[in-house]
N, C-alpha and C positions, 0 to 999 in steps of 0.2 A: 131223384125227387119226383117230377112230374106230377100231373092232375091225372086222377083215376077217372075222373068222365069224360077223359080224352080217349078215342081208339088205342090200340096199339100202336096199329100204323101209324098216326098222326104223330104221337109219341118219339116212334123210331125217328120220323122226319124231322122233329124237335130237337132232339138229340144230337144228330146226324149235321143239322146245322150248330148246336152250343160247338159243337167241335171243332167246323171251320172258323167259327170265331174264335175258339182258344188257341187255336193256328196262325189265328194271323195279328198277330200279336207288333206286328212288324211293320204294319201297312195300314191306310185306310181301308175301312171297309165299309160302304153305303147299305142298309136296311135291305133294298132292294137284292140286293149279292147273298145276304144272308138268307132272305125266304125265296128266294130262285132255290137253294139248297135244301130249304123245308119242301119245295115245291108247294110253295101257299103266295096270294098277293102280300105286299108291304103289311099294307093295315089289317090280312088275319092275322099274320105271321105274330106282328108287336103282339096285338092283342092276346094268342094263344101262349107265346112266352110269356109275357108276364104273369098270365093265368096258371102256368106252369112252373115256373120258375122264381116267379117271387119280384120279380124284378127286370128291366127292360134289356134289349139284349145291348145297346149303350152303355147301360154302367155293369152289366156284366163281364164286357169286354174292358171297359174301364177300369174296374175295380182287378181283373187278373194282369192288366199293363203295370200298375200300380203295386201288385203284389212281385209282380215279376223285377220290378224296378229296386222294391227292398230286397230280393234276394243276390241280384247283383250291385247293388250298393254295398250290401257286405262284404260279399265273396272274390268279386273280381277288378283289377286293376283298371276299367275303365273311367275315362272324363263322366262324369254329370250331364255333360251335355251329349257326349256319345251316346250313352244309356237311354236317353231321352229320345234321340235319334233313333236309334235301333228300337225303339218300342212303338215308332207311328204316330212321334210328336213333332212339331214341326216348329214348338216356340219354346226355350226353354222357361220363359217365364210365365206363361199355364202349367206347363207342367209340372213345375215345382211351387208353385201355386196351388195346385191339386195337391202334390204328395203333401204339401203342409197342412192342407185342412184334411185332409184322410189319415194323415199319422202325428199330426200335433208338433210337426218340427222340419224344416227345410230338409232337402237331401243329403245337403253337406255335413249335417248338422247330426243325422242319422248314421251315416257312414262312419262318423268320426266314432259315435258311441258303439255302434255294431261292432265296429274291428278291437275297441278298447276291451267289451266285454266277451267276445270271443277269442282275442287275442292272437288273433288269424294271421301277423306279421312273424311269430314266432313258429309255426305249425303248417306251413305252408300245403302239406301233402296230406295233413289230417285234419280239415278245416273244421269239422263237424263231430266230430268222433266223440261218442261217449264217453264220459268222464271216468265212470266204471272201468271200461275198456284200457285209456290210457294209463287209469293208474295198476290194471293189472300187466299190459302188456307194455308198457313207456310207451313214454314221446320220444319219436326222432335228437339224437344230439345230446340224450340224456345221456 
């Protein structure tokens, strides 16, 4: 994406830190952490992302814990609250808080319907697989 009346340079530095925040998906991460990685102060850094990026680097980070959170709500055997855990939340009740106002429905709640409508309990080693696919090449057990 980025802003064109940014350098390059500044750019790459922008970038260069979106990364370490999509890395650290697992931990907190203080502002300060993030633009030491832009090599910018705090308050250019926000500033510059969100001029670049649309958005603060908080609910960027936010919104990929969030997505990350739906993708193993579906796919993987973990607690609710382990997932929670392992994303760099520290309460479960914000964070399924959050995931209900960003996806309209509690996580348990999600989970239930994700696995109904993928049917992931059946498929276990083709959790994703194209539809096309399975029906030219079967499903496991067929």
């Amino acid at each position: 994406m980025g802003d064109s009346s940014l350098g390059p340079e500044t750019l790459r530095w922008l970038d260069r830190s979106r990364e370490f925040l999509a890395d650290s998906l697992d931990r907190p991460v203080r502002l300060a952490d993030a633009a030491r990685e832009a090599c910018l102060s705090p308050y250019h850094y926000h500033r510059l992302f969100v001029q670049s990026y649309g958005e603060t680097p908080h609910a960027f980070l936010t919104n990929r814990r969030l997505d990350e959170a739906r993708r193993l709500l579906a796919i993987e055997e973990m607690s609710v609250s382990e997932i929670c855990l392992c994303l760099g939340y520290s309460s479960l009740g914000s964070f399924s808080t959050l995931f209900q106002s960003r996806f309209g429905m509690a996580p348990t709640e999600f989970r239930r319907g994700a696995r109904s409508f993928y049917a992931i309990s059946g498929y276990r080693g083709y959790r994703f697989a194209p539809v096309c696919f399975l029906g030219r090449w079967g499903a496991p057990g067929r």
